[in-house]
N, C-alpha and C positions, 0 to 999 in steps of 0.2 A: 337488495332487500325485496323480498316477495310482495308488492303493494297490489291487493284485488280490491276495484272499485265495487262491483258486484256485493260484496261481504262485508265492507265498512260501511256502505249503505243500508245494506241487511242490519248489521249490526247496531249502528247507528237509529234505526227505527224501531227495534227492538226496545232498547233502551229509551226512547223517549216514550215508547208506551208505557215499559214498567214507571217511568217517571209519572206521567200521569195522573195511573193505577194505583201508587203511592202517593201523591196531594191528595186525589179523590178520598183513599183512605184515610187521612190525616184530618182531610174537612167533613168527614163523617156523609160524602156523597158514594162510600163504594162499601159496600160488606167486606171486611178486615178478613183475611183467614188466621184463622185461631190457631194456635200454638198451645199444647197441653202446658197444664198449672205447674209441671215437674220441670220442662225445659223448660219455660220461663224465667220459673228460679233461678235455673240452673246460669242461663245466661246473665241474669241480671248480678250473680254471683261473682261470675267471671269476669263482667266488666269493672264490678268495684276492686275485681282483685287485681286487674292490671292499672286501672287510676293508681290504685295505693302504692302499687309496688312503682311504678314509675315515677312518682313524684317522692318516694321514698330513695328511689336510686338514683334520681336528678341531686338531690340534696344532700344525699350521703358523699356525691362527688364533690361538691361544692366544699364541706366539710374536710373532704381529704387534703382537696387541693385547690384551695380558693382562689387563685390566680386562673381567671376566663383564659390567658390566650395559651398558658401551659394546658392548660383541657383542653382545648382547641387542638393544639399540638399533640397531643396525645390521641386525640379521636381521630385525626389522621394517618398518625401512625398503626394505628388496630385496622380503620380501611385499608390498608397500604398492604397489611400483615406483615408487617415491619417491625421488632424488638425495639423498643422504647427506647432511650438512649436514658442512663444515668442521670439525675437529674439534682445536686448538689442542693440539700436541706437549709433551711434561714439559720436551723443553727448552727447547724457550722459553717457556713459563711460568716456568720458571725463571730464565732471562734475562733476562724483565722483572722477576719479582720482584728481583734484584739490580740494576739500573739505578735500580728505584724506590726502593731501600733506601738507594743512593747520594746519592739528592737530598736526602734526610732526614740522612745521616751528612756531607753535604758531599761534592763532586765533586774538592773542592782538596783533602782529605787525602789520605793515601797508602791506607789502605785503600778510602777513598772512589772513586778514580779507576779501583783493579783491581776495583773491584766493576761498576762500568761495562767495562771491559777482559774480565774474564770474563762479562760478562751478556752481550756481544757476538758471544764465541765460541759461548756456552750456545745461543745462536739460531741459530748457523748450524748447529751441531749436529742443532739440532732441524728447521730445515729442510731438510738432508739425511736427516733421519729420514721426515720429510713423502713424498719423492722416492723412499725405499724402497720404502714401506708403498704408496705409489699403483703404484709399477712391478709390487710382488711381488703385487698384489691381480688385475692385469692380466695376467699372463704366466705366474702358476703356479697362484694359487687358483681363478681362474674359468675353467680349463679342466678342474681335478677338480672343481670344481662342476658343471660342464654332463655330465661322464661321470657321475657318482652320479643326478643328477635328472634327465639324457634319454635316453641310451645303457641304463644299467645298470637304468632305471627298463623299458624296453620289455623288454629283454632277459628285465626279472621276470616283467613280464606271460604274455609267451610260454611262461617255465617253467611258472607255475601254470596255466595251459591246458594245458602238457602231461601235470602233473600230475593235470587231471582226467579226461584220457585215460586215459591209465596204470589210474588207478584205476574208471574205467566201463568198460574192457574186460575184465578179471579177472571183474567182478561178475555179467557175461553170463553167462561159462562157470560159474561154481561155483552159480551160483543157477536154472538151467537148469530146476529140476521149478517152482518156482515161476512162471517167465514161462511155462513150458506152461500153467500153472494159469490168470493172469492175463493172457497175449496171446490175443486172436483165433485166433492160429495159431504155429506153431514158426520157420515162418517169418521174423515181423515181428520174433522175439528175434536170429534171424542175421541178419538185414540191418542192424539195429539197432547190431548189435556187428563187422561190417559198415563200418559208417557212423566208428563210434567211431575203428577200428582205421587208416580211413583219415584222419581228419583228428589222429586222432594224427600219424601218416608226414608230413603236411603241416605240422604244427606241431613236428617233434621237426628236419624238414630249416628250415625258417625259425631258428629257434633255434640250429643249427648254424653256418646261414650268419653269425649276429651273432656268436654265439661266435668264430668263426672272426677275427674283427676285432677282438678282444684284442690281437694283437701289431701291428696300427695304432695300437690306444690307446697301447701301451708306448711304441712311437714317440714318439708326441706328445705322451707324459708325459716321455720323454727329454729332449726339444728345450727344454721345458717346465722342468724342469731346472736344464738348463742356462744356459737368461733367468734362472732367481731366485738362481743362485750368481753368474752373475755381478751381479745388483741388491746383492746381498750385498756382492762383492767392491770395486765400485763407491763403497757407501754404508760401508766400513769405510776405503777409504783416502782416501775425504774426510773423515772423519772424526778420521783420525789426523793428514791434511795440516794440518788446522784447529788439533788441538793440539799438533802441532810450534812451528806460527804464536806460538800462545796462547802459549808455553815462550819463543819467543824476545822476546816483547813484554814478560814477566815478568822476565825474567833481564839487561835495561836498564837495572833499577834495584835494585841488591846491596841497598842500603839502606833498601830500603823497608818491614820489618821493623821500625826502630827506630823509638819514638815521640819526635816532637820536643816537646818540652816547651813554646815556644812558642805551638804551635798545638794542641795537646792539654789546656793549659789547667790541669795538674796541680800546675803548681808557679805560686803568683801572685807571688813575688819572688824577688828575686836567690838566684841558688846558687854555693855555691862554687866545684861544676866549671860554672859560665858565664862570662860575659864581663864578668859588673856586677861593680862593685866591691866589697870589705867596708872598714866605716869602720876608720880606722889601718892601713889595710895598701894600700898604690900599686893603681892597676886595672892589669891584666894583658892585651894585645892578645889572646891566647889562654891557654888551659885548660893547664895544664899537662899534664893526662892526656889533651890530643888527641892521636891519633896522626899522625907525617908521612906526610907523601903517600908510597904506596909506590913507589922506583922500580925498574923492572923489570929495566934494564940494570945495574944495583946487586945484584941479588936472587943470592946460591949458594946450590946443591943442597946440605940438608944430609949428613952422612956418614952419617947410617943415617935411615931413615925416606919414601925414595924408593916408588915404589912407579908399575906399569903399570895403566894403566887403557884399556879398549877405548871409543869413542864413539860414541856410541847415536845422535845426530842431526849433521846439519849447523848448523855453527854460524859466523856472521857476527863478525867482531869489529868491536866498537863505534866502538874506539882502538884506539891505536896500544900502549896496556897491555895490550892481548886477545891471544887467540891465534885464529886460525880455526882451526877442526876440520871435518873428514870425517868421516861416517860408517861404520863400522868399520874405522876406522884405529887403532892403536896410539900411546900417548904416553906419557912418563915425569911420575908429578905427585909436589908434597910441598907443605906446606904451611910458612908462615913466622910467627915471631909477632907477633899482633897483625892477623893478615890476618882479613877478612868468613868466616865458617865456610862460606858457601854458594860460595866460589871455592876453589879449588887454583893453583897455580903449574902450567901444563904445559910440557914441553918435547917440542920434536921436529927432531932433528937442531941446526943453530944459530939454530933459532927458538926462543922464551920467549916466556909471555904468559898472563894469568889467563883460570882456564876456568872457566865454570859447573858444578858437582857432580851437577846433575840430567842433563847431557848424557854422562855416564861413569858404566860400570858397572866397577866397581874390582876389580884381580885382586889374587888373593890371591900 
């Protein structure tokens, strides 16, 4: 490496004048060089627009991918220029954890099967989460990425050149006896500052002109935007379609709550409320305390206890004992005894037919 003593001395002196030059300015001991009312602006423009966008694009990461050491991992991989490696979404991690928990707890049981049923949904979840995170990294982070690290990175440069214009031109005029002392002639101190003054002018219009192209960026941070609300928008209502889906695959089987004693293995012989016999006493085709089949066309409203409920989703009925629902439509529900807690009775108009409780938000 090229190391000149000569030149880092040079340089190194330079710079502690402009330091100086700059306190003195600051403590109102050196006349400032003024900057027109327009670059001003201009820059004062451009610094809030790179604060904003950066702590906008600090937070948008966080947001995507809130695990610090996978960003870490990530931000080395883009130094690296190295393809990110895949990177397996929470839910479906979670989706498989449940399918394989399934295999272990039985597939035939009842909780068995919704564990597979939701591990299924957990995945599509997750791979709409997948579809976000690739659109939002495409259309809104990597174009405040490229203004922070190519745009607003020149734009710096050009400032701190202007700023050591700025500050080598002042130092001309107030230190005047001294370069008489140390120039050849008085001369080569005015050409000098001269020299300064115009590659200032040439560096403060370059600067201007990028400045100037701030409200292109806003632009294209607009449009910019407007792609990640709608990836947003996009990835929230598939998301909710999925667990609309999930709610009606759930709500097929009222009964799936109850543990059957059979197959759960709690009870190893006969019980009274089953169907085995007890010795001295006749076997019984059914349970006394089973309840009868509910029928629908049978079922009145009782005299207090009605009540409106709005309906949250569309709903399919199963049977001909369902009722189908729309969404936010209005129904009359009550409930009857001996009915599954997680149904109501609805009616609407001279239709009847049990509703699911998760698909109604109840008025008071």
């Amino acid at each position: 490496m090229d190391f000149n003593v000569k030149k880092l001395a040079s340089d190194a002196g330079v710079f502690f004048t402009r330091a100086v030059q700059f306190t003195e300015e600051k403590l109102g001991q050196a006349e400032k060089t003024e900057l027109d009312a327009h670059l001003e602006n201009l820059i004062a423009r451009g610094d809030c627009t790179k604060n904003w966008t950066e702590k906008i694009f600090r937070q948008t990461e966080v947001l995507l991918q809130p695990n610090p050491s996978a960003r870490i991992e990530e931000f080395f991989y883009e130094k690296l220029d190295r393809k990110i490696p895949t990177r397996t979404t929470n839910g479906e991690l979670l989706g498989q954890y449940m399918q394989d928990a399934a295999k272990d707890f039985g597939p035939g049981t009842p909780y068995g099967s919704t564990l597979i049923t939701v591990g299924e949904y957990q995945k599509k979840l997750g791979g709409a989460e997948r579809e976000f995170l690739q659109a939002s990294a495409v259309s809104f982070l990597t174009p405040l990425r490229n203004f922070l690290e190519g745009d607003w990175r020149t734009i710096s440069v050009l400032e701190n050149r202007n700023v050591q214009c700025i500050l080598a031109a002042p130092d001309f005029q107030e230190t005047r006896p001294r370069n008489y002392i140390l120039s050849a002639s008085a001369s080569a101190a005015e050409q000098e500052l001269r020299v300064a003054q115009t590659e200032f002018d040439r560096q403060a219009e370059v600067t201007r002109l990028l400045l100037e192209g701030i409200s292109s960026t806003h632009v294209n941070h607009l449009r910019c935007l407007h792609e990640f609300v709608e990836a947003q928008a996009a990835y929230y209502a598939q998301c909710h379609k999925h667990m609309q889906e999930l709610q009606k695959e759930l709500s097929r089987f009222p009964n799936a709550f109850a543990v059957n004693a059979s197959t759960s293995g709690i009870s190893a012989g006969p019980s009274p409320l089953s169907g085995g016999s007890i010795p001295g006493h006749p076997a019984a085709s059914s349970s006394p305390l089973e309840p009868a089949p509910l029928k629908i066309e049978e079922v009145k409203p009782p005299a207090t206890g009605t009540r409106k409920a709005k309906v949250l989703y569309d709903y399919d009925a199963a049977d001909t004992s369902e009722l189908s629902l729309l969404a936010d439509e209005l129904i009359t529900v009550y409930t009857v005894p001996g009915m599954d807690p997680d149904w109501l009775i609805g009616e609407r108009g001279n239709q009847k037919g049990k509703v699911p409780v998760t698909y109604l938000e109840l008025l008071s």
